[in-house]
C-alpha positions as CSV (number, residue, x, y, z in Angstrom):
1,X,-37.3,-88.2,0.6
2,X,-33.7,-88.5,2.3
3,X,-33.3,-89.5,6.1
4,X,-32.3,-86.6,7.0
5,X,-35.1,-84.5,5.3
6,X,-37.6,-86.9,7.4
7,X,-35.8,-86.4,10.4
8,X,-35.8,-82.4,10.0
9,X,-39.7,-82.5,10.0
10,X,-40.2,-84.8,12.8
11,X,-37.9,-81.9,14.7
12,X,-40.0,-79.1,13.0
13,X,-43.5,-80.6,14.0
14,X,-42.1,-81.0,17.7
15,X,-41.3,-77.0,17.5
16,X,-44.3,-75.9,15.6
17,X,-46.0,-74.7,19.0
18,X,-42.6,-72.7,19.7
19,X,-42.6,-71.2,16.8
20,X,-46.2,-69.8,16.7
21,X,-45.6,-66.9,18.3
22,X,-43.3,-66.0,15.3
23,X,-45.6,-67.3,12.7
24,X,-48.6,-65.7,14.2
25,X,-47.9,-62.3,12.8
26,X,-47.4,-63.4,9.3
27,X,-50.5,-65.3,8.8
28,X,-52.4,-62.4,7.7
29,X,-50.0,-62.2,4.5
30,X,-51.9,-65.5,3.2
31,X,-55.6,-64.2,3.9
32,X,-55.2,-60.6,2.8
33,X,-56.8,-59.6,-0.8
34,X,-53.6,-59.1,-2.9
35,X,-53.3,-55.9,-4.7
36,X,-54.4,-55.7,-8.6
37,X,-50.6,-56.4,-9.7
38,X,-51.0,-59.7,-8.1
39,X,-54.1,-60.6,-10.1
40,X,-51.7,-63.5,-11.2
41,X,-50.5,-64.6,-8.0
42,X,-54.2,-64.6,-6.9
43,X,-54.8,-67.0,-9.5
44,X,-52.3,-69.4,-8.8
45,X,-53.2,-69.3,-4.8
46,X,-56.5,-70.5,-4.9
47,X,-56.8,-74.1,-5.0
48,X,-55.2,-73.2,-1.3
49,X,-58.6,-72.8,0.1
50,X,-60.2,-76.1,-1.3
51,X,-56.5,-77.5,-0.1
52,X,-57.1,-76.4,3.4
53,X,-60.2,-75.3,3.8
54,X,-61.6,-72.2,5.5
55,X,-58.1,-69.8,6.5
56,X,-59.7,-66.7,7.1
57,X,-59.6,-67.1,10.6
58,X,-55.8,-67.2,10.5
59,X,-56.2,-70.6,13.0
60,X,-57.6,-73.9,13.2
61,X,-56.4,-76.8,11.9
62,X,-56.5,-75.4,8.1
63,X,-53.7,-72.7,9.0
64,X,-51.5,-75.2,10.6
65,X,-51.5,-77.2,8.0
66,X,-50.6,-74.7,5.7
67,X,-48.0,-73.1,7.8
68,X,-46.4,-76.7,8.4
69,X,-46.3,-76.9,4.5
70,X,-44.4,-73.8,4.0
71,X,-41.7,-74.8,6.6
72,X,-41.4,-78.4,4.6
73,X,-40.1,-76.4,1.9
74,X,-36.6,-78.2,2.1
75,X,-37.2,-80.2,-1.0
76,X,-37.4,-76.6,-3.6
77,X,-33.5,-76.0,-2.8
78,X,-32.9,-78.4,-5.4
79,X,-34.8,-76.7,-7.9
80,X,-32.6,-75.6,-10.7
81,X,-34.0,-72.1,-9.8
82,X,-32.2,-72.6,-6.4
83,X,-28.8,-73.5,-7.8
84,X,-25.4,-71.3,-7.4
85,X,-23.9,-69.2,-4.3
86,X,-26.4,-67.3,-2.3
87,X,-24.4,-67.2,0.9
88,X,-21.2,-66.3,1.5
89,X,-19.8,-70.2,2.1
90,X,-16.8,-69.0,4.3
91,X,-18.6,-66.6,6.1
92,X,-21.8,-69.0,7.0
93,X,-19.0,-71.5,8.4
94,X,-17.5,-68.8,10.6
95,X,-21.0,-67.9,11.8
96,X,-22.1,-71.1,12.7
97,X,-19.4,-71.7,14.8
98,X,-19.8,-68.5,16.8
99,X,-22.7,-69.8,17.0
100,X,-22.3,-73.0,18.6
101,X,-19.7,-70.8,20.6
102,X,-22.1,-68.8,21.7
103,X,-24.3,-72.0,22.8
104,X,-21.6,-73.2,25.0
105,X,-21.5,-76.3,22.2
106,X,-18.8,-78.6,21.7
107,X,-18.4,-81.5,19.5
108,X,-18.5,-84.0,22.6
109,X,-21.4,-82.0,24.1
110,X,-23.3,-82.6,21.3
111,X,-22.1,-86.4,20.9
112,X,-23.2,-86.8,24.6
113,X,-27.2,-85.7,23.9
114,X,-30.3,-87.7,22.8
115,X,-30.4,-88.2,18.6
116,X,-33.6,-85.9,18.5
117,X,-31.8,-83.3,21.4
118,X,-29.2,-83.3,19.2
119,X,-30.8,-83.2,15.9
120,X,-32.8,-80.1,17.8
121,X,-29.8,-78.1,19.1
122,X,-28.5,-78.3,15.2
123,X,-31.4,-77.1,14.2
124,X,-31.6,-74.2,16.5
125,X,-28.3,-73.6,15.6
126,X,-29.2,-73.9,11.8
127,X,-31.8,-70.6,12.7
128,X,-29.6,-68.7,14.5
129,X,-27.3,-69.0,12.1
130,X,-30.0,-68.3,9.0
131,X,-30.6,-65.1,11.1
132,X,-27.3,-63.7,11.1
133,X,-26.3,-64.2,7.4
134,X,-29.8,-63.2,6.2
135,X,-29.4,-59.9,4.2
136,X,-32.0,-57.9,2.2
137,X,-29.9,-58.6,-1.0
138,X,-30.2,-62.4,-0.3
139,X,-33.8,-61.9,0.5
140,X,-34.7,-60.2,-2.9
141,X,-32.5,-63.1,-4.4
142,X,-34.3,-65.5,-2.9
143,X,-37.5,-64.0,-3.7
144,X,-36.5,-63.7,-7.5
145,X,-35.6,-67.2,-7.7
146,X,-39.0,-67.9,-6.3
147,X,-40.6,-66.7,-8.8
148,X,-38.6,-68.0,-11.7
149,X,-39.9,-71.3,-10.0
150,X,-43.2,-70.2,-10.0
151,X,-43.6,-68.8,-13.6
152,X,-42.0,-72.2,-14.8
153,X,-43.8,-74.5,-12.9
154,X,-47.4,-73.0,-13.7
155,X,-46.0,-73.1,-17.9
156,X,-45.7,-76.9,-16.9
157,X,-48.9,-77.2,-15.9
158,X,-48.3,-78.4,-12.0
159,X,-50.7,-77.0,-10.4
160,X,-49.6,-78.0,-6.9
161,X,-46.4,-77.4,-7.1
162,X,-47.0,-73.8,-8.3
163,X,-49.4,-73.3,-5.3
164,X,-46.5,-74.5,-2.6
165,X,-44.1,-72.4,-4.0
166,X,-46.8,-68.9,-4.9
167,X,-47.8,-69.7,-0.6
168,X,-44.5,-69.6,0.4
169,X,-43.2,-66.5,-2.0
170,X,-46.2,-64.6,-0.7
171,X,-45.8,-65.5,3.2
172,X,-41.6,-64.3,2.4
173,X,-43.0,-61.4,1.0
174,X,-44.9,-60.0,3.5
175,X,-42.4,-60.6,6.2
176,X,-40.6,-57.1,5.7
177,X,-38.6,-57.6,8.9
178,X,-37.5,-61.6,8.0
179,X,-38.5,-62.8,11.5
180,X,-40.0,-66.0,10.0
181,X,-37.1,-66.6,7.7
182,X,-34.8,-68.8,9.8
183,X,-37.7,-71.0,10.5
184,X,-38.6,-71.9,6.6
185,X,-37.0,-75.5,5.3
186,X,-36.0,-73.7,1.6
187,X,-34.0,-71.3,3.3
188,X,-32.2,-73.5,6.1
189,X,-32.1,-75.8,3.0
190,X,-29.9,-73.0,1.4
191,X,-27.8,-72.6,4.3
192,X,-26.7,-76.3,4.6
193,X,-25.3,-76.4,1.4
194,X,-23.7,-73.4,1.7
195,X,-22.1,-74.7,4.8
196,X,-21.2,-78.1,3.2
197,X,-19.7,-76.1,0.4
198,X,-17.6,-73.7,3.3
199,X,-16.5,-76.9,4.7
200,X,-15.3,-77.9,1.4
201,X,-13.3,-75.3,0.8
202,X,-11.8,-74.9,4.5
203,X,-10.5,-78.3,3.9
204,X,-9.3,-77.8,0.7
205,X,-7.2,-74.6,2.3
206,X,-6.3,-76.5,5.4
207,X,-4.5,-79.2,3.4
208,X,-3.0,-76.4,1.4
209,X,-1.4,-74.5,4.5
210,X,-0.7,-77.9,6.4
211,X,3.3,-78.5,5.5
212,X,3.7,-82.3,4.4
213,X,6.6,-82.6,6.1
214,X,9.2,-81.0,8.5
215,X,11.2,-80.0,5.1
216,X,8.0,-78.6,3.2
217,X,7.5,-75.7,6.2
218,X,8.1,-73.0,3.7
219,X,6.3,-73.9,0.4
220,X,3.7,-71.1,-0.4
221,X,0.0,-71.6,-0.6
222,X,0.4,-71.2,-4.6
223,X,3.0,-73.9,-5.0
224,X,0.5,-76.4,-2.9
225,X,-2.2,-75.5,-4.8
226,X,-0.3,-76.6,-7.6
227,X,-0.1,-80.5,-6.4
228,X,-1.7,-83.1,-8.3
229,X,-4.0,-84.3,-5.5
230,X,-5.3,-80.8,-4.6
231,X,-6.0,-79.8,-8.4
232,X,-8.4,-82.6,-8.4
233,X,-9.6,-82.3,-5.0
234,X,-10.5,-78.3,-6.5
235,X,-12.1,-79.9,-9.8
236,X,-14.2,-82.1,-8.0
237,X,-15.6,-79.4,-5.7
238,X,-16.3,-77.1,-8.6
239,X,-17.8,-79.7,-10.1
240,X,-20.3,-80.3,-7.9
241,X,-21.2,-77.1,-7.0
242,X,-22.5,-75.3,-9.3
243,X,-21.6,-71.1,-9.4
244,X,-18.8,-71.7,-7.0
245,X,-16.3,-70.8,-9.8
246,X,-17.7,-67.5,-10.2
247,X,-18.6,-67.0,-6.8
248,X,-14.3,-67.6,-6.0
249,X,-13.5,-65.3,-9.5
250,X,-15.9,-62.8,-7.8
251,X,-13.9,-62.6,-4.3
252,X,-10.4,-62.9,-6.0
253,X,-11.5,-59.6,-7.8
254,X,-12.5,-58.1,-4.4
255,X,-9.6,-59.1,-2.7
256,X,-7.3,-58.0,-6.0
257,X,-8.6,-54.7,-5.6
258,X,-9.0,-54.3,-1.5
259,X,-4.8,-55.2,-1.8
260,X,-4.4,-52.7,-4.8
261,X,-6.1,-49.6,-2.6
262,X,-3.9,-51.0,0.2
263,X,-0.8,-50.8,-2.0
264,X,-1.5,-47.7,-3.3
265,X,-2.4,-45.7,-0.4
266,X,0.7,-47.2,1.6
267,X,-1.1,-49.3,3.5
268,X,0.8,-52.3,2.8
269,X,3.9,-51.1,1.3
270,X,5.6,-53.5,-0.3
271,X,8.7,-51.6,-0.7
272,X,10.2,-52.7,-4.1
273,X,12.3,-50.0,-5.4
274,X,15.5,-48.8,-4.4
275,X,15.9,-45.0,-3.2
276,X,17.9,-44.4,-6.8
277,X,14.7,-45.4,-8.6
278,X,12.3,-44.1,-6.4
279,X,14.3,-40.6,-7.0
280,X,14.6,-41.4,-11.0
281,X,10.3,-41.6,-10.4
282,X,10.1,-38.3,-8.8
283,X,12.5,-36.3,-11.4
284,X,10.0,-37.7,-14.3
285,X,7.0,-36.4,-12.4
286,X,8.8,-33.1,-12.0
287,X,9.8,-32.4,-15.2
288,X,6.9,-33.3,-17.1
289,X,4.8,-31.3,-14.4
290,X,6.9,-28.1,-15.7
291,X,9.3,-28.5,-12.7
292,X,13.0,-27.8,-12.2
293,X,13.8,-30.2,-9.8
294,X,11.7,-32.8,-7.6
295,X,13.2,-30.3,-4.8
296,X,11.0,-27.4,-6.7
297,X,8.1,-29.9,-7.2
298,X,8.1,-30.7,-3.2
299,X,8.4,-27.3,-1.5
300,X,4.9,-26.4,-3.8
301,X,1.7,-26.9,-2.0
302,X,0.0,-29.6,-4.3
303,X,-3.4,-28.3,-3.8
304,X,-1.8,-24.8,-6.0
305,X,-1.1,-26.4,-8.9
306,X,-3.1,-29.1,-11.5
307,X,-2.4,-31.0,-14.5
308,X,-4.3,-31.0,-17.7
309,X,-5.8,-34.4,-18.7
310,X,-3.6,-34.4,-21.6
311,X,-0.4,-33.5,-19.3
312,X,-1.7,-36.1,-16.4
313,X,-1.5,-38.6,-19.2
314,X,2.2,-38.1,-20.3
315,X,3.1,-38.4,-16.6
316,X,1.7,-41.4,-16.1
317,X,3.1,-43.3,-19.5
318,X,6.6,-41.5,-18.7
319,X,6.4,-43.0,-15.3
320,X,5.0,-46.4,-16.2
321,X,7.9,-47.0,-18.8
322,X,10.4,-45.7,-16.3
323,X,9.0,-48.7,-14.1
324,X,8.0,-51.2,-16.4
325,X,11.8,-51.0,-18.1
326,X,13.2,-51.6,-14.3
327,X,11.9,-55.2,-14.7
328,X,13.9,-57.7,-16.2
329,X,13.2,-61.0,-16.0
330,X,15.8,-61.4,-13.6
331,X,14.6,-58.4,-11.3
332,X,11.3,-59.9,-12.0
333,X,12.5,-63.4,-10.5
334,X,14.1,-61.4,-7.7
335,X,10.7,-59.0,-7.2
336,X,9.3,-63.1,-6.6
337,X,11.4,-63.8,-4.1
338,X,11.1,-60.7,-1.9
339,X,7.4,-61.2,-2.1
340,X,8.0,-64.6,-1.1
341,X,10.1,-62.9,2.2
342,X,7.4,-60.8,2.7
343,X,4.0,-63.3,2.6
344,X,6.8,-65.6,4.9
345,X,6.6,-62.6,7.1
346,X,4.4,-63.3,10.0
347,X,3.1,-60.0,10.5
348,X,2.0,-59.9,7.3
349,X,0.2,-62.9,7.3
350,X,-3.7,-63.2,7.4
351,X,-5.6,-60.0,6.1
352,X,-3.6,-59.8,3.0
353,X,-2.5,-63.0,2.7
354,X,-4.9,-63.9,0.1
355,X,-3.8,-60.7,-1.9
356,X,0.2,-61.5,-1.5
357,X,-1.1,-65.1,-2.9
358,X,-2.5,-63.4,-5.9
359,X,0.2,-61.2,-6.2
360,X,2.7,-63.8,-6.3
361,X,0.7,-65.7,-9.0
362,X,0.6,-62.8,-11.2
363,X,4.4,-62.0,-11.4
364,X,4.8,-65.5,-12.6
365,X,3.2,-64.4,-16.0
366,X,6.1,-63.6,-17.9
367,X,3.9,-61.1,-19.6
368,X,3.1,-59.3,-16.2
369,X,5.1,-56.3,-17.0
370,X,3.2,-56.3,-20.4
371,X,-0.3,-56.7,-19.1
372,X,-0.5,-55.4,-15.2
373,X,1.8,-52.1,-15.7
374,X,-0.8,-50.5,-13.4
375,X,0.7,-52.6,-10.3
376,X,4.5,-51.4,-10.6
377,X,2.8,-47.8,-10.6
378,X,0.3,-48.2,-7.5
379,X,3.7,-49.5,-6.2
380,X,5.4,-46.5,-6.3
381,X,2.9,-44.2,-5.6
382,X,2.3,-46.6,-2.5
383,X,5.5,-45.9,-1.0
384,X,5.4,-42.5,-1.7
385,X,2.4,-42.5,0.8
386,X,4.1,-44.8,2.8
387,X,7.6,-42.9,2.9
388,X,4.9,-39.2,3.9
389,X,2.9,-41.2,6.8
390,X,6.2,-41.9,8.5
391,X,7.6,-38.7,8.2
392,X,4.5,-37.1,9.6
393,X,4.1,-39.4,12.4
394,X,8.2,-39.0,13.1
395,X,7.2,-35.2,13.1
396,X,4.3,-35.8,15.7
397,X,6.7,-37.8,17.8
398,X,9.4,-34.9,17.7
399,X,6.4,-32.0,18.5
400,X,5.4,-34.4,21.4
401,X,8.9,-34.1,23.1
């Protein structure tokens, strides 16, 4: 057993008596009879009661050992059962320092307590911190992993293994309103890799937004990332941690399409085509609509007329190859560079940051115009939105007066 892990049950002992009050309620999930389904469960649970003795009284020195047991559980987060992203590793960092914020903590106030009053104030922090990222998705994960770990284990034969982990999944069960969560080792287990793994990564994007020197102010994120020592510093954490990689595909995907709904609905208009081409756009859609003019298509309330499927279609591939055809490589190299002007752009920095980042990378492809044709048309529909909120608010202004 680590240090640490030794150190983390002397602390929970010494707050066992705290924490009975939030125990107390639970203890009734290990001495009710388990419904038929759990026939199983029941099974695997009894060798608890020659373990401990008499628990029906839900008290006693029996129940305490048992409850101590289930919150020296730190040991089954390294069950391959356990492995992957289960927290939000960003997000847990950011909690536990409002957190500590919200502790009055500071890196010297903590430096200047005891080693067990500081050891305690982490891990009170650790539980608030368990309590606020705790969701009922990653409370039915947990749960499932549980018992994965309990179905393999009993296959194995290990008896007492499979009764630690069949207590615990039933005490987790039974607490509908998580209250004992924070306190239980597997779970605060969890968390502190998670927050390692947040750490990780916050340096990792630190050293990427840090300039190297006065002259490297303005290399992007992208370019940084590109850098011999950060590639490996990226391998190594990926390595290590395994289900970060799709854990990071799944929140470039999010973020990809939060900054594609933001583009779209002109919400961050990145205003790419001239007023000639954004024209050339509109007398495409007017024509193959059945219009005379774009000023015929406009002066129509939209809501009166509707496109067939088949028509929508032709629209759409007339308009896309009215776009896609705009790009040359060298408008393509210039598109780069505005997007460059506009992630430089400090009012555009920090929401969509991460999106601009993505954005960038993907005109790089050479192929982009080939294989993202959706983007150049959320584009232009995006400033259409864009150019129709202005004008509306410009009208509000003028009623105003």
């Amino acid at each position: 057993m680590s240090q640490s892990r030794k150190k983390t049950k002397k602390l929970q002992k010494q707050r066992q008596q705290k924490r009975q009050g939030t125990l107390k309620h639970q203890e009734r999930a290990l001495r009710r009879q388990p419904e038929p389904v759990h026939d199983e469960v029941r099974e695997d649970m009894l060798p608890l009661f020659s373990r401990f003795g008499d628990l029906s009284s839900g008290s006693g020195p029996g129940m305490e050992k048992l409850m101590m047991m289930l919150m020296e559980t730190d040991d089954l987060a390294d069950e391959p059962e356990m492995a992957g992203i289960l927290f939000n590793p960003m997000l847990a960092t950011e909690t536990l320092r409002k957190v500590a914020e919200k502790m009055r903590l500071s890196p010297g106030k903590l430096d200047s307590l005891s080693l067990e009053e500081r050891e305690d104030t982490q891990l009170d922090m650790l539980e608030r911190s368990v309590k606020q990222l705790l969701t009922a998705d990653i409370c039915q994960d947990i749960l499932k992993r549980l018992d994965n770990l309990r179905l393999r284990l009993k296959r194995s034969g290990k008896k007492k293994e499979t009764v630690k982990v069949e207590a615990l999944l039933s005490f987790l069960r039974e607490d509908k309103e998580r209250g004992s969560w924070p306190i239980i080792g597997l779970v605060q287990a969890i968390l502190r890799r998670h927050l390692g793994v947040g750490f990780d990564l916050m340096d990792v994007t630190m050293t990427a937004m840090r300039p190297d020197d006065m002259e490297d102010n303005d290399t992007l994120v992208t370019d940084k990332l590109k850098k011999p020592g950060l590639i490996k510093k990226v391998k190594t954490l990926l390595k290590k941690t395994p289900g970060l990689r799709d854990y990071l595909e799944e929140q470039a995907d999010k973020t990809w399409e939060e900054g594609m709904d933001a583009v779209l609905g002109g919400d961050l208009n990145l205003d790419i085509y001239s007023p000639k081409e954004m024209r050339a756009g509109l007398e495409i859609i007017a024509k193959s609509s059945g219009f005379d003019s774009v000023e015929a298509m406009v002066t129509v309330d939209s809501s009166s007329w509707k496109l067939s499927e088949d028509k929508a279609k032709i629209v759409i591939d007339q308009l896309e190859n009215h776009l896609t055809n705009l790009f040359t490589p060298a408008r393509l190299e210039q598109l780069r560079g505005e997007i460059d002007a506009f992630w430089k752009d400090s009012k555009h920095k920090g929401k969509w940051s991460p999106f601009l980042m993505l954005l960038r990378e993907s005109l790089s492809d050479k192929k982009v115009v080939e294989y993202d044709k959706g983007f150049f048309v959320y584009a232009f529909w995006g400033e259409l939105h864009a150019g129709a909120k202005e004008a509306n608010k410009n009208h509000e202004k003028m009623n105003r007066k």
